[in-house]
C-alpha positions as CSV (number, residue, x, y, z in Angstrom):
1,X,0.0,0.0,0.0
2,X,1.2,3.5,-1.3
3,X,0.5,6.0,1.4
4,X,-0.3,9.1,-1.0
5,X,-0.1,11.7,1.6
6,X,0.8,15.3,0.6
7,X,4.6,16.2,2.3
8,X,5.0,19.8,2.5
9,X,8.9,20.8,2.0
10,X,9.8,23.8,4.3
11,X,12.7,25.9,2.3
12,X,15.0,28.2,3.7
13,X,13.1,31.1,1.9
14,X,9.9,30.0,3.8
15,X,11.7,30.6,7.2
16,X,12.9,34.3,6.0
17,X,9.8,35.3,5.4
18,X,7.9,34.0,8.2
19,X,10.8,35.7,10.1
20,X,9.8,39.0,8.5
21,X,6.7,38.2,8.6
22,X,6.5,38.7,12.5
23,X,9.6,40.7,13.0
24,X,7.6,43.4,14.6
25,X,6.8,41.2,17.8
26,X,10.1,40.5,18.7
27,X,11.4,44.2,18.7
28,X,7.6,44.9,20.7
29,X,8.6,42.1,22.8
30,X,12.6,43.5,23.2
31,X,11.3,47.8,23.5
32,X,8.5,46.2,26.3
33,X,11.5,44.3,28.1
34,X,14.3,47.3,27.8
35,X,11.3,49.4,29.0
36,X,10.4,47.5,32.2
37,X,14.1,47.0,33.0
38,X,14.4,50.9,32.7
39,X,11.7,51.6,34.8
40,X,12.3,49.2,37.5
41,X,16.3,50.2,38.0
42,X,14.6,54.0,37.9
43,X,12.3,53.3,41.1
44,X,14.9,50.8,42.9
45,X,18.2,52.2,41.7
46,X,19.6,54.7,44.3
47,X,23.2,56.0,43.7
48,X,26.1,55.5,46.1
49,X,28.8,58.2,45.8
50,X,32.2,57.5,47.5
51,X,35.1,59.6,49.0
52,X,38.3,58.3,49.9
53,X,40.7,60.1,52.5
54,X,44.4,59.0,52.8
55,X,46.4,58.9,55.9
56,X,50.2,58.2,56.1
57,X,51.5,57.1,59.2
58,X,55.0,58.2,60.4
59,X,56.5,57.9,63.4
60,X,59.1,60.2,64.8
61,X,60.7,60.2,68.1
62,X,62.8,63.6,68.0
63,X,64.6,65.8,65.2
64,X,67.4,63.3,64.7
65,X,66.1,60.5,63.3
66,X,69.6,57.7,62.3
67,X,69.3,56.0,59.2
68,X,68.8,52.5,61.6
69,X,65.8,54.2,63.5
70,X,64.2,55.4,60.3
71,X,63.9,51.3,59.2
72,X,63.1,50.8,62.4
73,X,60.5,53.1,62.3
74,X,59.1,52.6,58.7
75,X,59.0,48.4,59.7
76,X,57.0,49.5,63.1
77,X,54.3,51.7,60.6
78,X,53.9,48.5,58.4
79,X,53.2,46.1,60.9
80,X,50.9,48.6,62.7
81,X,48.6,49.4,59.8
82,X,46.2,46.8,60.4
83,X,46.4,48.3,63.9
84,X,45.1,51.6,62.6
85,X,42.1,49.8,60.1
86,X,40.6,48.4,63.6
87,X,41.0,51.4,65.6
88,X,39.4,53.9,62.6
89,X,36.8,51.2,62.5
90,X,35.9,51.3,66.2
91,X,32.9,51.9,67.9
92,X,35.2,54.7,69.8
93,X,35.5,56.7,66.8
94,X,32.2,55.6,64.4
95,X,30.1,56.6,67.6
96,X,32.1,59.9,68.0
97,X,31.8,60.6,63.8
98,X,27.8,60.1,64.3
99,X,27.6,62.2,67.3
100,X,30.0,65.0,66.1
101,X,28.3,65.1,62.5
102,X,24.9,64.3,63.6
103,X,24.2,61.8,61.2
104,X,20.6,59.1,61.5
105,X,22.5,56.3,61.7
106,X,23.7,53.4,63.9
107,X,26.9,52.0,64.1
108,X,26.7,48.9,61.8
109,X,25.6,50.8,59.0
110,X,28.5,53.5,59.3
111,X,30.7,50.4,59.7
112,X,29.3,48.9,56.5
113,X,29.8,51.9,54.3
114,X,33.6,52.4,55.8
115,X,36.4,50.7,53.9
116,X,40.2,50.6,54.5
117,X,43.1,49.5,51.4
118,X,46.6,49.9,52.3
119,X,48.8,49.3,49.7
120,X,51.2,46.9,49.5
121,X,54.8,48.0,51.2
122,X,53.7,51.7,52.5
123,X,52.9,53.4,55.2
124,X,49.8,55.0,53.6
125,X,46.0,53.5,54.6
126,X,43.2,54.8,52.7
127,X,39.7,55.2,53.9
128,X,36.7,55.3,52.0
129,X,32.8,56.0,52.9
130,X,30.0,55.3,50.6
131,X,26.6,57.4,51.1
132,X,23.9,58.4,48.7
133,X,25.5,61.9,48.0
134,X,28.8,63.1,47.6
135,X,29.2,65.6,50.3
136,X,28.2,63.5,53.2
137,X,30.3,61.1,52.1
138,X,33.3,63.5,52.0
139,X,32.1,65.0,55.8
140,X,32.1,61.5,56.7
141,X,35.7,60.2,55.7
142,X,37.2,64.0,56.7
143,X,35.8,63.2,60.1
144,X,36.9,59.7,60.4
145,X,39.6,60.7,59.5
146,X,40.3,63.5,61.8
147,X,39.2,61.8,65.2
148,X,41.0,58.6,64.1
149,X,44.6,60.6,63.6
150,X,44.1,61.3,67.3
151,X,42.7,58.2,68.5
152,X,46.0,56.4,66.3
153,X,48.5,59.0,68.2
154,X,46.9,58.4,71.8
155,X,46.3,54.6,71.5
156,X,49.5,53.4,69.9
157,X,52.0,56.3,70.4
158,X,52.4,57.2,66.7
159,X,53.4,61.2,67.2
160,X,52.4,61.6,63.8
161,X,49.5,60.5,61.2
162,X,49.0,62.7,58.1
163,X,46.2,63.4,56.4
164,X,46.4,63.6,52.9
């Protein structure tokens, strides 16, 4: 028995124009999904601005510093940077910088937004603050800043921390 059944062949040409054919609901489809994207990162989307303040920390005992004591000195302010991160990190100074500044909010969120990177080999330690605009982020690592360059002199006996 001969089926006699009608096969349809499906060309390459076929597919292009069925393509073209309903070309206009795929860029619908891709405008509608840029569009819903857009508006949800416009109502959930809130910038964070960041300011970094740099500290270099130097110790010196008197005006006549030996070449031995300056090693000495610039090993001691390597080891001791870690030191510094967990002292600027403190609930000393954060709870000082919220009182002083007057900010609304607690401790773990300033301690959140606060970030310390010291590069490899130096003395320097920079400090960073994320907020939602720049100038209380800059108030916020200026102040940090400035209490912890005391509270580094006082607690560990650096004479001097520079902010720069």
């Amino acid at each position: 028995m001969e089926d006699q059944g009608t096969n349809k062949v499906v060309t390459l040409k076929d597919l292009w124009e069925l393509f073209l054919q309903r070309l206009w609901v795929m860029i619908l489809a891709a405008v509608i999904a840029v569009g819903g994207f857009g508006v949800f990162k416009l109502v959930t989307y809130e910038p964070l601005y960041k300011s970094t303040a740099t500290l270099y920390i130097l110790r010196q005992n008197d005006d006549t510093i030996t070449s031995g004591d300056a090693s000495n000195d610039f090993s001691l302010a390597l080891k001791v940077v870690n030191d510094c991160t967990y002292l600027l990190k403190s609930h000393t100074v954060l709870d000082q910088v919220i009182s002083e500044l007057g900010l609304n909010m607690d401790y773990e969120t300033l301690y959140k937004s606060v970030s310390t990177y010291n590069p490899s080999d130096t003395r320097i330690l920079e400090v960073s603050v994320e907020a939602e605009n720049a100038t209380e982020a800059k108030r916020i690592v200026d102040k940090i800043c400035q209490i912890g360059q005391q509270s580094i002199t006082d607690a560990m006996g650096f004479e001097q921390v520079n902010l720069f």
